[in-house]
C-alpha positions in Angstrom: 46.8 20.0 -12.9 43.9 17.4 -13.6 44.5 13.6 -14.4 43.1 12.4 -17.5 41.7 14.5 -20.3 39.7 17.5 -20.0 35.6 17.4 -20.6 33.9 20.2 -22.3 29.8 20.6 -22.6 27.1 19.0 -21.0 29.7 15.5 -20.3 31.5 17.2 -17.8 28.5 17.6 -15.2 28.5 13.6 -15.6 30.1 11.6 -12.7 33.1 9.7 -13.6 32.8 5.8 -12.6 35.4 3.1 -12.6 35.1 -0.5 -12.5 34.9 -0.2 -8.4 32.3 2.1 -7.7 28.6 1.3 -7.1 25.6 1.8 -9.6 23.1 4.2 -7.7 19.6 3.8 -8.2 17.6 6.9 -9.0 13.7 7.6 -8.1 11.7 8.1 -11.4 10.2 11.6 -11.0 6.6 10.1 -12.8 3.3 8.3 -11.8 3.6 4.7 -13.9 0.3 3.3 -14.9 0.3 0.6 -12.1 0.2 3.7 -9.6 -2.5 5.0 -11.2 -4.9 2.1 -11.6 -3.9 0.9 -8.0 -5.3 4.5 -6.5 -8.4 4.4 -9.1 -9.2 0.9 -7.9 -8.5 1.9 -4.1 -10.9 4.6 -4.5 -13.6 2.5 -6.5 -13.2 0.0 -3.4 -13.8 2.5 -0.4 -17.1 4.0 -2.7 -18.4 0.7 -2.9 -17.4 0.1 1.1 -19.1 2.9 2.0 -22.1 2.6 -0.1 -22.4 -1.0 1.5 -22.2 0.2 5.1 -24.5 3.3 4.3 -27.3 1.2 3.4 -27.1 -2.1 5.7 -29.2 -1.6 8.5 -27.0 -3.9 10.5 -23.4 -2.1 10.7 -21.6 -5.6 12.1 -23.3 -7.2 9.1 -21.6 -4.7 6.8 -18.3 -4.9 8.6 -18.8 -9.1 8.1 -20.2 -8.8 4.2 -16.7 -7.2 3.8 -14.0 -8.4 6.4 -14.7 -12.1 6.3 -14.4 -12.7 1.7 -10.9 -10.1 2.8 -9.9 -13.0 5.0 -10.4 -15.2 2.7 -8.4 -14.0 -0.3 -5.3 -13.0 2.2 -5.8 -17.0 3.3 -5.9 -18.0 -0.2 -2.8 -15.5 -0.8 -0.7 -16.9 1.7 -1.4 -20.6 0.9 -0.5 -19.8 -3.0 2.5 -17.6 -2.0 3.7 -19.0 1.4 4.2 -17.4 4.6 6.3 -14.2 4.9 9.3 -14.3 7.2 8.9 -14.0 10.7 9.1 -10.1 11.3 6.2 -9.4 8.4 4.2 -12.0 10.3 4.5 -9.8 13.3 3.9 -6.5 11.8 1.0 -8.0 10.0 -0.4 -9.3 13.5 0.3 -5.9 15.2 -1.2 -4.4 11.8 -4.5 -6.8 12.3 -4.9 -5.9 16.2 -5.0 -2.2 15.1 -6.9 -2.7 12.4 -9.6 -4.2 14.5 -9.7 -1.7 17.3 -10.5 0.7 14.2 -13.1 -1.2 12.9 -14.6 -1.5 16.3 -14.3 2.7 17.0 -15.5 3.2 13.6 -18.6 0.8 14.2 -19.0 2.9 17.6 -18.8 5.9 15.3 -21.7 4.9 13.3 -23.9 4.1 16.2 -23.2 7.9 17.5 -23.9 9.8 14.1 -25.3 9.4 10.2 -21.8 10.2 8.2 -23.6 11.4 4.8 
């Protein structure tokens, strides 16, 4: 025997909530516009990186033009923002170090070989 009143049609696939149970939060199955113009502009950003390192005749000098106005802005960032709690300051440390050691294999890389 059920408890309460019987639901007919597309209702009755609907979960029944009372005033104890927890509202669940459901992905969104769609790109918004802020996705999209974030992966344009990331794209538009590694052209114009490459395109600067491709043509620099001095690779450290390409990896400065970029990395140091980066540091900058993150500086500039942090002082507007303030400084993240203490376990995004170590991830963003351990992020930096590897960071780095890429930069420095990827510099290595260019020595080796042309990448056209």
């Amino acid at each position: 025997m059920r408890n309460g009143p019987a639901r007919s049609g597309p209702a009755r696939n609907k979960p029944v909530r009372d005033h104890t149970s927890a509202v669940r939060m459901t992905a969104q199955p769609h790109l918004t516009t802020l996705i999209v113009a974030a992966m344009i502009a990331a794209g538009a950003l590694h052209a114009v990186w490459n395109a600067i390192a491709k043509h620099l005749d001095d690779q450290v000098m390409a990896f400065a033009v970029i990395g140091i106005p980066m540091a900058v802005l993150g500086g500039l960032a942090v002082a507007v923002t303030g400084l993240p709690g203490w376990t995004a300051v170590y991830f963003a440390v351990v992020s930096a170090v590897i960071h780095v050691g890429y930069e420095f294999a990827l510099l290595n890389s260019y020595r080796l070989g042309a990448f056209n």
